[in-house]
N, C-alpha and C positions, 0 to 999 in steps of 0.2 A: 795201561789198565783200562777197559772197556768202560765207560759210563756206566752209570744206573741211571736203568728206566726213567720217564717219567712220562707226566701226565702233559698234551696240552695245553698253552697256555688258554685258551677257548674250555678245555674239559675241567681245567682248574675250575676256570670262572664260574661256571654252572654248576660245578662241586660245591664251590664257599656260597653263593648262592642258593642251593639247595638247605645247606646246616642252617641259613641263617633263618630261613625260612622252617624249616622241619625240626631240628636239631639232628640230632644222628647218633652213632656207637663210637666211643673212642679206645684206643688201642691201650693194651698192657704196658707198650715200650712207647716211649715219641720217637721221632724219624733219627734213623741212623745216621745221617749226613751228618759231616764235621762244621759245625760254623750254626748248624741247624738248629737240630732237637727239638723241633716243632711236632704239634698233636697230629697223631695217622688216623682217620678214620676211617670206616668200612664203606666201600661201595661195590656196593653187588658183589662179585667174588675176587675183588680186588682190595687192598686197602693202600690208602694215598694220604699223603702229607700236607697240609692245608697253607702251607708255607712256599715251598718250595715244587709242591707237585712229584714228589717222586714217591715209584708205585710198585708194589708185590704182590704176588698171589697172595690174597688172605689166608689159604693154607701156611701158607711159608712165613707166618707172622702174627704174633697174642695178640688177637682182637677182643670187643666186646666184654671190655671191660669195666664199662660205665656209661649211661646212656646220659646224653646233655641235652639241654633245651635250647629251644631258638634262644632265650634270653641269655642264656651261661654262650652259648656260639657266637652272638653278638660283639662279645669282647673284642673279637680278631677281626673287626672290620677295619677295611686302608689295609689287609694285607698281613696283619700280625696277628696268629692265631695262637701262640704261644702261653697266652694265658691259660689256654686249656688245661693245659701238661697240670696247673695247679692240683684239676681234679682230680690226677692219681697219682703225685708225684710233686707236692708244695715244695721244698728244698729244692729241687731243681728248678721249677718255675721262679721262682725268686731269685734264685744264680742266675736263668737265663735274664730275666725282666731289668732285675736292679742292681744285680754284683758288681761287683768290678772288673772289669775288663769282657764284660758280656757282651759279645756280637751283635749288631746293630742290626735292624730288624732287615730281614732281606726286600727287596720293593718288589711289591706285586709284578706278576706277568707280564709284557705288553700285551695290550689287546688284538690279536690276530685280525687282518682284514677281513676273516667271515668263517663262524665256528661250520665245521664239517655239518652235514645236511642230516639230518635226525634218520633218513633212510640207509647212511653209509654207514653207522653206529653199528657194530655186529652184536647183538642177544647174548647174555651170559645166562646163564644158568644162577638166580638166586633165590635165594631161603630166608626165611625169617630171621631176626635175630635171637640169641641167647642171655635173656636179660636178668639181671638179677634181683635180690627182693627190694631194690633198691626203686626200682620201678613201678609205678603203681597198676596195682590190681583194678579190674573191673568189667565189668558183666555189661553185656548189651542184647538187650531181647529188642528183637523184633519183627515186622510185619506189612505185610502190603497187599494190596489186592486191588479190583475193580469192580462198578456196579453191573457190567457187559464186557467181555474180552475181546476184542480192546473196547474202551471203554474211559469215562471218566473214572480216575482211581485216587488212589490214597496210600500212604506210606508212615510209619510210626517208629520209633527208636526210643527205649529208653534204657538210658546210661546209669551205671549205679556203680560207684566207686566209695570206700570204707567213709562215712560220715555225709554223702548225698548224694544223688540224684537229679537226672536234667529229663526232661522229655520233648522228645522232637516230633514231630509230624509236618507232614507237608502235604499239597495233590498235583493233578495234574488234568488238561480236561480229555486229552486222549491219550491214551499209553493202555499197559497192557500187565496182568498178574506178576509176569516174573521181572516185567522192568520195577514197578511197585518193591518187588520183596529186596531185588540187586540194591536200588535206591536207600528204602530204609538202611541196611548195613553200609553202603557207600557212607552213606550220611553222618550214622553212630561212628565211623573210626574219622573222619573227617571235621570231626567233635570234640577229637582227642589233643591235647595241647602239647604233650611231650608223650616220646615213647613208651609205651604200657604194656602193660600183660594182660593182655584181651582172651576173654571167649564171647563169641556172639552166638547168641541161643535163636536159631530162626527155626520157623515148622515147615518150610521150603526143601522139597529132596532135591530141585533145580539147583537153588545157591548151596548148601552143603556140599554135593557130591560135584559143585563145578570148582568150588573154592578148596577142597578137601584130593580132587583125583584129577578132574577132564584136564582142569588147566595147564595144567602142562604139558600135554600133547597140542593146546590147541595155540599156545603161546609157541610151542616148539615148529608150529608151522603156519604162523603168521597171522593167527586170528583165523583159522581157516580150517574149515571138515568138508576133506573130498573138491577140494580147489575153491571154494565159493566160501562167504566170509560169514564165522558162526552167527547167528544171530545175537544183537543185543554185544558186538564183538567191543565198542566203545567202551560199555559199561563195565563189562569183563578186562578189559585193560586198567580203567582207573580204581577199580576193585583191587585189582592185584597190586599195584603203587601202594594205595593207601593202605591194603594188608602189609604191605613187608618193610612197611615202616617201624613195623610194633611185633613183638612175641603173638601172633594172632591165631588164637584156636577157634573154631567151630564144633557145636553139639545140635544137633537136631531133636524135638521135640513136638509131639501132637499136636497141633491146632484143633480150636476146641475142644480141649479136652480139660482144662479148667488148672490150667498154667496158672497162678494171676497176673506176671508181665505179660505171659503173653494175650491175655484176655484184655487186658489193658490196651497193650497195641492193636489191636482188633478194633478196640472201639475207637482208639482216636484214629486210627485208618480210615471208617468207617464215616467220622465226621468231615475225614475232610474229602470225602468221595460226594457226602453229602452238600459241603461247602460248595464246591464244584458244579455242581448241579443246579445249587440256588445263584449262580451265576459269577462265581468269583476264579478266577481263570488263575490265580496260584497262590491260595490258599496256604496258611501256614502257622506253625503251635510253636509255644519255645517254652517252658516252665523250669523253674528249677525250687528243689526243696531240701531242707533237712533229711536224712533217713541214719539211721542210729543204729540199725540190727546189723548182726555179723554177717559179712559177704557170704553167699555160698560159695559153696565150693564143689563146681563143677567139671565131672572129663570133658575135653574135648580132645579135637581132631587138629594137626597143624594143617595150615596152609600149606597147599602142596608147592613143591619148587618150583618157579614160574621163568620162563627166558620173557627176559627184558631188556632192552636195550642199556647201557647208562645215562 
């Protein structure tokens, strides 16, 4: 009988590192292996057992079935990740954990003399994930710009999730409009502490239609329009990470036209373009507050499918 697949002991390592750090999507089923039945989560268009490393086409297997946090991930540190199973499947995590005669936790990986070079990784094709109401809702406006293009600038994000609100801004003393506007939304999902269901409201037709359509051609050819490297091609990659870690929509919306988030972000952009100026070379807001009114509820646009390495 042929093997099944697996991952790596190097892709494992970076995998359980990754959850511990991000959280991630856990699977319908835990891992088929006999002796196993560890938590599979999704990665890119694969999904993998956080125990043993063994891997399927995420077509070929009920994903996305519960999104966990770095702290619920945490449990499986030293190699045993099987606590997970609890989250969709208590009876059996507790046959696996404490029963009697329940298989002993398998030892991590050896660690490989040197994981594959991030250039020999081949790009998959991923998408957002399918999260459910289980995940929290929350709106991100925001805004960036400069006093000269390029220029000293300024950047604004504020977050608003069902009972508050955080607001971010930061500057910079040379940069430029669309690095400014990439930044604010880099920022708002890099804010976000477990997996969400994001729309980000920006008045940018640059970030909408890069994060909504281009991206995927230009991820599909290496950061690159017409052999030469798109501009701002950094930003556009760490964009798309922090996108598809989360159910992430985009809407676009007038500037200046009397938004009030987005009038908001405007002005603390504004300030710290100002800050900048008065001599303070990175400049930066952090507030957070009460807010009580019902979320709106806004369409948006998904992230488009982006090739990415794992």
């Amino acid at each position: 009988m042929a093997k099944a697949p697996r991952v790596t002991p190097g892709e494992l390592a970076d995998i359980r590192r990754r959850v511990l750090e991000q959280g991630g999507l856990l699977g319908r089923k835990p891992c088929p292996r006999p002796g196993c039945h560890s938590a599979v989560v999704q990665v890119g268009a694969t999904c993998v057992c956080l125990t043993c490393g063994w891997k399927r086409a995420a077509s070929e297997w009920e994903l996305a079935a519960r999104a966990f946090s770095p702290a619920e991930a945490a449990a499986g540190r030293g190699g045993e990740f099987r606590a997970l199973v609890a989250l969709i499947d208590p009876k059996r995590a507790d046959k696996l954990l404490h029963g009697a005669g329940a298989p002993a936790p398998l030892p991590a990986p050896a660690p490989e003399a040197a994981a594959p070079p991030a250039a020999a990784r081949q790009p998959v094709l991923r998408r957002i994930p399918e999260l459910d109401d289980r995940a929290p809702p929350v709106l991100i406006y925001t805004d960036g710009g400069c006093g000269l293009n390029p220029g000293p600038g300024g950047w604004a994000a504020i977050l608003w999730t069902p009972g508050e609100e955080l607001e971010l801004a930061g500057g910079a003393p040379r940069t430029t409009n669309n690095r400014m506007e990439m930044t604010a939304a880099l920022e708002g999902l890099r804010a976000l502490v477990k997996p969400s269901r994001v729309t980000v409201v920006t008045d940018s037709s640059y970030l909408f239609n890069g994060m909504t359509d281009w991206i995927t051609k230009w991820s599909r050819d290496g950061w690159t329009r017409k052999g030469a490297p798109i501009p701002n091609h950094e930003l556009w990659e760490q964009l798309a990470r922090a996108a598809l870690g989360h159910a992430a929509f985009w809407a676009w919306t007038r500037g200046h036209a009397g938004q009030p988030e987005n009038e908001r972000c405007d002005r603390l952009a504004a300030a710290m373009i100002a800050a900048v100026r008065g001599g303070r070379e990175a400049p930066a807001h952090r507030a957070r507050k009460e807010r009580h009114e019902p979320l709106r509820r806004l369409a948006g646009t998904p992230t488009a499918p982006i090739w990415l390495a794992p």
